[in-house]
N, C-alpha and C positions, 0 to 999 in steps of 0.2 A: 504494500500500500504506500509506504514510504516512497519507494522507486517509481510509480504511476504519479503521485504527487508531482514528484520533482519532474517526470516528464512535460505532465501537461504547464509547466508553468515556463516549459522552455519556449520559444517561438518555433522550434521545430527540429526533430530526431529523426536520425537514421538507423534502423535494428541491424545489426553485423547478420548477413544471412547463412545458411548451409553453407556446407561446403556444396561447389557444382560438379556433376557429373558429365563430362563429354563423351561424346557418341556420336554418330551420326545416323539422324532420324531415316527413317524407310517405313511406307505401308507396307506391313504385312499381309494383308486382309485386303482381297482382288473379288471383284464379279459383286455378285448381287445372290440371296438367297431367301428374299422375302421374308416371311417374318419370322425366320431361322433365324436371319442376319442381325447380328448385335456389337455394336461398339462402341465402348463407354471413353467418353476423352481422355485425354492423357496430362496431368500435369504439366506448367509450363517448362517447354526444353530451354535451361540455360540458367543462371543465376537470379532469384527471385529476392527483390530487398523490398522490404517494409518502410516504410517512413509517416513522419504523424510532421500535419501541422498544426498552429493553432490559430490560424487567421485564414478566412479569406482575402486576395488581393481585392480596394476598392478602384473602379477603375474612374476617370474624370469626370464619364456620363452619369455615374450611381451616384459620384460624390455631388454632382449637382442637382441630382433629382431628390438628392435628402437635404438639401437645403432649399430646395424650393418647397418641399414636403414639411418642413421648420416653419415656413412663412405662414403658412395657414391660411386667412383669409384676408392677409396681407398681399399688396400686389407683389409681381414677382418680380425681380428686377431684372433687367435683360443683362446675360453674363458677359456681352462684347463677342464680335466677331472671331476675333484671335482663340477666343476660349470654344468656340464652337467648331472653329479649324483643327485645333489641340483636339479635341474631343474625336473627330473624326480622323486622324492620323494620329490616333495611338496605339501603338504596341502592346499589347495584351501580356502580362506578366510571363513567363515560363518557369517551367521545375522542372532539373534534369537531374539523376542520378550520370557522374562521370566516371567512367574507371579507368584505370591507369595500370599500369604495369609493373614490373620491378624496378625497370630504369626510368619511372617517372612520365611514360610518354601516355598520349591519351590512347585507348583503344576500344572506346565503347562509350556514349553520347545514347539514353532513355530519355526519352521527355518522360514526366508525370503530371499528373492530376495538380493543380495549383489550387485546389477548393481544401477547406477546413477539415479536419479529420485524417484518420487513417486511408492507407492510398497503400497498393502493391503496382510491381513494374519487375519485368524481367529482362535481363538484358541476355540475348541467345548468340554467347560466344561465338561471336564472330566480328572483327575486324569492320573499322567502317568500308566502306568501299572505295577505293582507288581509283573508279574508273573518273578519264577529264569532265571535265566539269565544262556546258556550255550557255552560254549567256543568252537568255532568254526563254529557255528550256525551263518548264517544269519542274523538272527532277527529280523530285519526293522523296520525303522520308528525311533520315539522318544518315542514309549508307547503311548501313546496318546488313547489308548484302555480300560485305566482305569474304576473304577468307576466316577460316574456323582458326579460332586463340589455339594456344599450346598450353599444355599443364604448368601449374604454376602457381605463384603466391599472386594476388592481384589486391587492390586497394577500391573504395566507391566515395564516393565526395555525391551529399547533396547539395548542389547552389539554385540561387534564383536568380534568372535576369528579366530586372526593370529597368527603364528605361536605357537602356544599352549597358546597364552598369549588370555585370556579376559579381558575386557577393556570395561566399560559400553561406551554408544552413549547418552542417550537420557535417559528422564524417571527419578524415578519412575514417572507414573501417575495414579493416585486413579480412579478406577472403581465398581458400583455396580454391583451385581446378585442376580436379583429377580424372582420370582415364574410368570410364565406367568398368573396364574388365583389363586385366593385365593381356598382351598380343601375345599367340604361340611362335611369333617370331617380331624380334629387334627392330625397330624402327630407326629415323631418324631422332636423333635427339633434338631437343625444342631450341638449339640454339643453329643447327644447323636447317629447319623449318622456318626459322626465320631470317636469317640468311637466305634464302631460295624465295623464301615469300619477297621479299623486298626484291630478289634479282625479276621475279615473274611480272611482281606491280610493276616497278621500272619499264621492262620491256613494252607491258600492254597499254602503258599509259604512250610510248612514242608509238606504238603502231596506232593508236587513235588519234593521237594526235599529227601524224603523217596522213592519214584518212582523211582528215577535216580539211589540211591544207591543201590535199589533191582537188576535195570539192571546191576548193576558192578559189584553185587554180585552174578549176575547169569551168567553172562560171563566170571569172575575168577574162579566157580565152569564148567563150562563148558572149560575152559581150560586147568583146574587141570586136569579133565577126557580126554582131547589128548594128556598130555602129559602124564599123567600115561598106556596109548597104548603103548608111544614109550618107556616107562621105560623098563632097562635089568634087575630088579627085580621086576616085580611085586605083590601084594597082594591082593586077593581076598578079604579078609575084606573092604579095600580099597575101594575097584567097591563099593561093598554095601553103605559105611559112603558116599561118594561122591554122589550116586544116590539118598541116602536119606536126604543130604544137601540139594541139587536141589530141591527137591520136597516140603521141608521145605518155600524156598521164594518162590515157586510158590503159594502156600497156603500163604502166606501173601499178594502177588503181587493178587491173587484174592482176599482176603478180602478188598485190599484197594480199587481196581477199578473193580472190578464184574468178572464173567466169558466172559472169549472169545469166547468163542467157542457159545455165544448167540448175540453175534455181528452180526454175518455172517445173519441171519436166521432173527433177529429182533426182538426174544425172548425176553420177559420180563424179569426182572433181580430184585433178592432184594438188597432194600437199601444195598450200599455199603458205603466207608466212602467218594469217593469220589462224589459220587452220592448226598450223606445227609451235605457235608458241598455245593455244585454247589447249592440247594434248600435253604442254609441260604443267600450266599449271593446275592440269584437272589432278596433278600427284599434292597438291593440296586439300581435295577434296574429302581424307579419308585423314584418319589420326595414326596411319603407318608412315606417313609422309611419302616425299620424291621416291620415284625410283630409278636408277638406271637411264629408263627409257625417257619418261621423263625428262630427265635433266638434258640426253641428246636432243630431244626431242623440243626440245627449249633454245640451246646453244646452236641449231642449225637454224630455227627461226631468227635470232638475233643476228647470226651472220648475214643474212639472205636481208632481214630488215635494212641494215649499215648499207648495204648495196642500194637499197630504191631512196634511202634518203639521202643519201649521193647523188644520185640523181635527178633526184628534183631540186637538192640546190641548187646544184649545176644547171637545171631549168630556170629557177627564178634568180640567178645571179645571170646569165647569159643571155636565154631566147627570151624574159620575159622585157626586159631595158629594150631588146630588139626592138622586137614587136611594136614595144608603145613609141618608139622613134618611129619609127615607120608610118604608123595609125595617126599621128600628130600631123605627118608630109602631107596624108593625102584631105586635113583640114575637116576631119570627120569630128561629130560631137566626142564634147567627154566625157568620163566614166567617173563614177564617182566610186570612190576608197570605199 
């Protein structure tokens, strides 16, 4: 009773949870058996932490609607334009439970519940997610689609961020992660997993991000050719250097991510580089780590990568300066950045 006291008079606690078990989830239970068929949910997969607040956040609109609510039958005074702008461009508190690692880095971002009371949140060991980030995209979520944690001692921090400011609540509190069943053979060990995990992010973050620039380089050369139509001089050489630009990242843009035109149909495709680094790092998907093949299978995509991003610089430090001398002679509109 003592200990309840002293919680609820804190502004808010974080409970040190279980230790987590790692696995990797699979339906075992396939087809349909009508009302044979029965399956009760499963507890949440990953680390489950408790946390109590004792406030709800008031936000600018509630704090003015209880002071207008004060006035009674008093007139209401108008709160100013500025305060109804505020009002409408404000950021809604957040509660995230952070975890951290042993060397301090973050590796796991939970939003929770920011209302009064007891609140659960599980965070499902895994890494946020790596892949580029693009501006104006959607994106959702927090990542949390990463690769899968390693066993380990891990830390959780509750904070709150208002108005840009974060502010820890609660926490750290030390948590294990352990292997649900010992393996009947040797894995990697967790420091060599993460080693590979970082060499695999690295790789797939530049093959995305070589993707994106092909696309802008295929759409600055497809815009060079509308505007060289609308050009009052044009240059038949021109047609030609432009069309054989084009074609140039296309043949990259297939070497990195296979042919298209075997999508449609479900035609088999050879190794591309996208294809042969997704086969390295699916040796992250399991708690035996890399294997062997894996890691080849990783280390010929990076080479093969170094190859087409050679090449496209060598495109946009070379044919693309051409081009736009060129596109400028023949006094065609211009393109905008």
């Amino acid at each position: 009773r003592h200990v309840n006291a002293e919680l609820l008079a804190n502004e808010a606690h974080l409970f040190a949870p279980r230790t987590a078990k790692l696995y990797v989830e699979r339906d075992v239970a396939g087809g349909s058996q009508g009302t044979d068929y029965f399956a009760a949910p499963n507890p949440p997969f990953g680390a489950t932490f408790t946390y109590y607040l004792r406030e709800s956040p008031t936000t600018l609109r509630q704090a003015r609607k209880e002071r207008e609510k004060e006035a009674g039958e008093n007139d209401i005074p108008f709160p100013g334009w500025n305060a109804l702008e505020a009002e409408r461009n404000e950021v809604a508190d957040k509660v995230f439970v952070i975890v951290r690692d042993e060397s301090e880095q973050v590796v796991g971002r939970v939003a929770g519940s920011t209302s009064k009371g007891m609140h659960r949140v599980t965070w499902n060991l895994r890494y946020p997610s790596h892949a580029v980030i693009t501006p104006g995209s959607s994106g959702g979520g927090f990542g949390q689609g990463g690769y899968l944690a390693t066993p380990g001692s891990y830390t959780a921090t509750l904070v709150r961020v208002r108005d840009g400011v974060e502010s820890v609540l609660s926490g750290p509190v030390t948590f294990q992660v352990e292997l649900l069943r010992t393996p009947a053979l040797a894995g990697s060990t967790p420091s060599e997993i993460a080693e590979y995990r970082a060499r695999a992010a690295s790789l797939m973050q530049r093959a995305s991000l070589l993707s994106g620039s092909l696309a802008d380089n295929i759409d600055l050369v497809d815009a060079m050719q509308t505007a060289h139509l609308r050009a009052p001089n044009p240059s038949a050489d021109l047609t030609t250097e432009l069309h054989a630009a084009r074609t140039t990242l296309l043949n990259i843009r297939r070497d990195l991510s296979g042919y298209e035109a075997k999508d449609g149909p479900g035609e088999r495709d050879a190794p591309s580089v996208m294809s042969r680094l997704s086969v390295g790092q699916s040796g992250l998907r399991t708690t035996y780590g890399p294997t062997d093949l894996h890691t080849q299978s990783l280390e010929t995509g990076s080479a093969q990568l170094q190859e087409l991003e050679a090449l496209l610089a060598s495109f946009e430090q070379d044919i693309v300066p051409a081009l736009t001398s060129a596109l400028e002679a023949t006094d065609a509109p211009p393109i905008r950045e």
